[in-house]
C-alpha positions as a printed NumPy array, in Angstrom:
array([[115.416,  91.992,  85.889],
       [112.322,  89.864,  85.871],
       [111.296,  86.735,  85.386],
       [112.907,  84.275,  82.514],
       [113.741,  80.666,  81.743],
       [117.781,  78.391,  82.21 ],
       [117.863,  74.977,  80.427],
       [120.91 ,  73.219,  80.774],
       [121.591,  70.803,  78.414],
       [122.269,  67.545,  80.669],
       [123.286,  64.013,  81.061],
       [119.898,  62.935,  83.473],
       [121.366,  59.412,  83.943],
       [124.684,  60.923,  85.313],
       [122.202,  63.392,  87.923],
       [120.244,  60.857,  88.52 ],
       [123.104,  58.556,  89.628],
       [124.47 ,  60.997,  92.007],
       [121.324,  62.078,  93.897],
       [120.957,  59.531,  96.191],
       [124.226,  57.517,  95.733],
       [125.133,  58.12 ,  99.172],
       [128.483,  59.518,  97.984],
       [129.808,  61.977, 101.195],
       [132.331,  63.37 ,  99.415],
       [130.007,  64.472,  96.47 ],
       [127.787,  65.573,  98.945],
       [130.34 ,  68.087, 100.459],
       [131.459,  69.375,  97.509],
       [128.395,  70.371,  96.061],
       [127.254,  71.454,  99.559],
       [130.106,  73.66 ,  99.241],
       [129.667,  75.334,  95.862],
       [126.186,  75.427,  96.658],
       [126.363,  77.584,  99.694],
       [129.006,  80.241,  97.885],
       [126.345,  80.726,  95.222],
       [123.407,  80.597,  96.183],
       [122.934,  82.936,  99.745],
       [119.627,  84.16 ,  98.008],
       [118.18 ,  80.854,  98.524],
       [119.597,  80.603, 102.174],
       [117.781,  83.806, 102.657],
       [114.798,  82.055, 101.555],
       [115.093,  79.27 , 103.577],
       [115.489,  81.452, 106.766],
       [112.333,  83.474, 106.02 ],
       [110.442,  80.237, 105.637],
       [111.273,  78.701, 108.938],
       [111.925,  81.783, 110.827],
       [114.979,  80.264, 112.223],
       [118.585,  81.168, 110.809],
       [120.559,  77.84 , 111.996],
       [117.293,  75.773, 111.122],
       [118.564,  74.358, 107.914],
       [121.823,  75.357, 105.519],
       [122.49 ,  75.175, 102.28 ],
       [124.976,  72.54 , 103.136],
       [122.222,  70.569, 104.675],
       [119.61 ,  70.353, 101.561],
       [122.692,  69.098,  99.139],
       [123.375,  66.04 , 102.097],
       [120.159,  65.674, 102.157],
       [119.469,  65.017,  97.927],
       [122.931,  63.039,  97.808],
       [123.011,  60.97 , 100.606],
       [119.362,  59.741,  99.891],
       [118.205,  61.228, 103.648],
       [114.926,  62.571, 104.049],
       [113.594,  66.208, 102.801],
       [111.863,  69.074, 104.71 ],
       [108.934,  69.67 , 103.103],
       [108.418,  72.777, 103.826],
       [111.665,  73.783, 101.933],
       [110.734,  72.008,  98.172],
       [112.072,  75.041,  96.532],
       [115.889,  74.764,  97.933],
       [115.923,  71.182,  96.811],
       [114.868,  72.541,  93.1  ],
       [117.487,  75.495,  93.694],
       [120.07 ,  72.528,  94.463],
       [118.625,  70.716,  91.055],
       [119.521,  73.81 ,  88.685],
       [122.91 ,  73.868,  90.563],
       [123.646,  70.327,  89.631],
       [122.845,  71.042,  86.038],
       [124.404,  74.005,  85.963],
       [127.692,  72.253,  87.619],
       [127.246,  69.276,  85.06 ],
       [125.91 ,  70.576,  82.238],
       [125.803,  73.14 ,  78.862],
       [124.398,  76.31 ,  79.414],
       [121.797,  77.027,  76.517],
       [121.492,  80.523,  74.771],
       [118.023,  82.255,  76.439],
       [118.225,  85.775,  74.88 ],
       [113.91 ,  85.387,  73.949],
       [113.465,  83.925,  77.428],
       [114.854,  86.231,  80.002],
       [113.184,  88.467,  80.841],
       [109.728,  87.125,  80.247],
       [106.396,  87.427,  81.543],
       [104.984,  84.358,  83.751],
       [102.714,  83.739,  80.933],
       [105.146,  83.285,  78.181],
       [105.315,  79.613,  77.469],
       [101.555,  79.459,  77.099],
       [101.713,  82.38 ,  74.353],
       [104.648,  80.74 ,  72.357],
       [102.473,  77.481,  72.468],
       [ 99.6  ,  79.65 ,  71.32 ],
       [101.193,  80.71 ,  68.429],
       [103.304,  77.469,  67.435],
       [ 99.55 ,  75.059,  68.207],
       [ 97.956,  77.463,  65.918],
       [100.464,  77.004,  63.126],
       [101.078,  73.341,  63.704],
       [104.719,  73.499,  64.735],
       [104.322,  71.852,  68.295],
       [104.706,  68.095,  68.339],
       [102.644,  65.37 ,  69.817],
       [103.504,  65.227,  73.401],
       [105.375,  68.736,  73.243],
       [105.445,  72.078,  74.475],
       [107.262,  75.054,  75.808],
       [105.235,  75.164,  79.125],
       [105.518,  71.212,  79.94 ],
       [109.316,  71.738,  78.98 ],
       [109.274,  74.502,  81.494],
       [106.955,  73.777,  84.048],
       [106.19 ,  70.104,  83.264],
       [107.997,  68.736,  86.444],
       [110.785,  67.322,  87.687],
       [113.298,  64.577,  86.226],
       [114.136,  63.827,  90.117],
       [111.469,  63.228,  92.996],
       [111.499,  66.51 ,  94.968],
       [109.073,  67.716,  97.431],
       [106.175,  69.863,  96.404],
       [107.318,  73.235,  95.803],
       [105.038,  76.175,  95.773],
       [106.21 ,  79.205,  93.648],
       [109.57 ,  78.768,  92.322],
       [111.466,  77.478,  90.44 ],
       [109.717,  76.112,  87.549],
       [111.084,  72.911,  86.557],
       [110.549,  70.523,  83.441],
       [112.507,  68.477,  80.531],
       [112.233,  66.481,  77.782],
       [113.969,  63.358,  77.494],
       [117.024,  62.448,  75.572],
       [114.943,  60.646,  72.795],
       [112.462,  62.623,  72.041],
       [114.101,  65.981,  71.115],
       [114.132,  65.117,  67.009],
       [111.088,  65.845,  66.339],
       [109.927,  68.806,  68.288],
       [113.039,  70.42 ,  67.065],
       [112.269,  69.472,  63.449],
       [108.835,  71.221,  63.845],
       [110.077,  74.397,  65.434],
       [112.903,  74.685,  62.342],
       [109.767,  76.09 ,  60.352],
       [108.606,  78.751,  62.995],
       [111.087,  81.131,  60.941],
       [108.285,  80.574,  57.647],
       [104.917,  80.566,  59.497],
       [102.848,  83.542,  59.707],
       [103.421,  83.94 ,  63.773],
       [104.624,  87.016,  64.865],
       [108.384,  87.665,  64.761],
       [108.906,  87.328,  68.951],
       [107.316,  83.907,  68.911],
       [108.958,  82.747,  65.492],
       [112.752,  84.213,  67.667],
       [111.549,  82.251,  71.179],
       [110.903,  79.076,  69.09 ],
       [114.513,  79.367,  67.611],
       [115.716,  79.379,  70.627],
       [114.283,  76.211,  72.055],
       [115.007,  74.692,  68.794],
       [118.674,  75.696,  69.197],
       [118.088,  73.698,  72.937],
       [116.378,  70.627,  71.33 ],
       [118.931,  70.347,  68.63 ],
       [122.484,  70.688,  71.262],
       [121.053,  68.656,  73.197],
       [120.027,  65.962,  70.602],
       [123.122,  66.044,  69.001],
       [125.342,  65.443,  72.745],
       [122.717,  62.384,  73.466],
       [121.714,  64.604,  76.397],
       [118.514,  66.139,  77.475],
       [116.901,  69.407,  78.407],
       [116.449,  70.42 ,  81.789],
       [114.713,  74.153,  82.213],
       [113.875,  76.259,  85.339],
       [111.348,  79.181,  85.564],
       [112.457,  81.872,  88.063]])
C-alpha cells in the first residue's frame, strides 16, 4: 500500500479546546472509538514497551483530554490519537496524488512548484506535511508526519497553486498541486484549517 498523506480539513480552535479540557466524558468516548480503530497502533505501543497491559489506547486519549501527563516514549500514539480527532471532527480531503507516495514526495512537488514560482512566502507541501504539530505532543520519532496551515493563511498559497495546471512542471506535480489546492481552498472557504499526517 505504501506510504501517502490524510489532511482533514478542521476547526483547530474546537481540537484545541477539547485536548486538555479535562472533560471525562469526552475522554471516554474518544478512548472508545479510538481503541475499535486503531489496534495497529496498540500493537505499536506493545512492541515499544514490551509490556501488553503497559499502556492502552484508552489510556493515551485520558491522557491528551484530561490534560495528564504523556509517556514519552509513546509520542507517536498521541499523534495517532491527533489524526483520530480530526478525522472524528473534521472533512476528509480528496488525496488520490498523495497516497501512495514516496517519503520524498513533498520535497519534489516543492521542487517543481519553487522552480516555477507557485509556492508562497511562508508555504510548502513538506512544512504542511511535516511542519509540526498544531497541539504540544511529545517528540515522536518515525511516524506520523504531522503539519498545518492556519485558517488565515490558506488564500494565497491556494491562489498560487491554481496556476500549476499552466506552468511547464511535469503533469504528476501540476495533479499533486491540484490537490492541495482543492485542500487550501475547502478549507478556506469553511473558515477551517488544514491538518495533514504522513504515514
Amino acid at each position: 500500500m505504501g506510504y501517502g498523506v490524510m489532511a482533514w480539513a478542521v476547526d483547530l480552535d474546537r481540537v484545541r479546546a477539547e485536548i486538555g479540557s479535562g472533560d471525562t466524558t469526552l475522554a471516554q468516548r474518544y478512548g472508545a472509538s479510538f481503541t475499535e480503530r486503531h489496534p495497529a497502533v496498540q500493537a505499536l505501543i506493545d512492541d515499544v514497551t514490551g509490556d501488553r497491559t503497559a499502556i492502552t489506547l484508552s489510556e493515551v486519549a485520558r491522557h491528551m483530554i484530561m490534560g495528564e501527563p504523556y509517556d514519552e516514549r509513546i509520542g507517536f500514539a498521541y499523534g495517532y490519537f491527533l489524526e483520530h480527532l480530526c478525522d472524528l471532527q473534521g472533512t476528509f480531503l480528496d488525496n488520490p496524488r498523495w497516497m501512495p507516495v514516496p517519503v520524498d514526495w513533498c520535497q519534489r512537488v516543492d521542487e517543481a512548484l519553487a522552480g516555477a514560482g507557485l509556492l508562497a512566502d511562508g508555504f510548502s507541501t513538506f512544512n504542511l506535511v511535516f511542519g509540526g504539530s498544531p497541539v504540544p505532543l511529545p517528540r515522536i520519532d518515525g511516524f506520523p508526519g504531522i503539519g498545518y496551515q492556519e485558517y488565515g493563511s490558506l488564500e494565497e498559497p491556494a491562489r498560487l497553486l491554481a496556476g500549476a495546471g499552466a506552468a511547464d512542471i511535469a503533469e504528476e506535480f501540476q495533479d499533486a498541486a491540484y490537490d492541495v489546492f482543492q485542500w487550501l481552498s475547502e478549507a478556506h472557504q469553511s473558515r477551517r484549517s488544514v491538518v495533514a499526517f504522513f504515514h
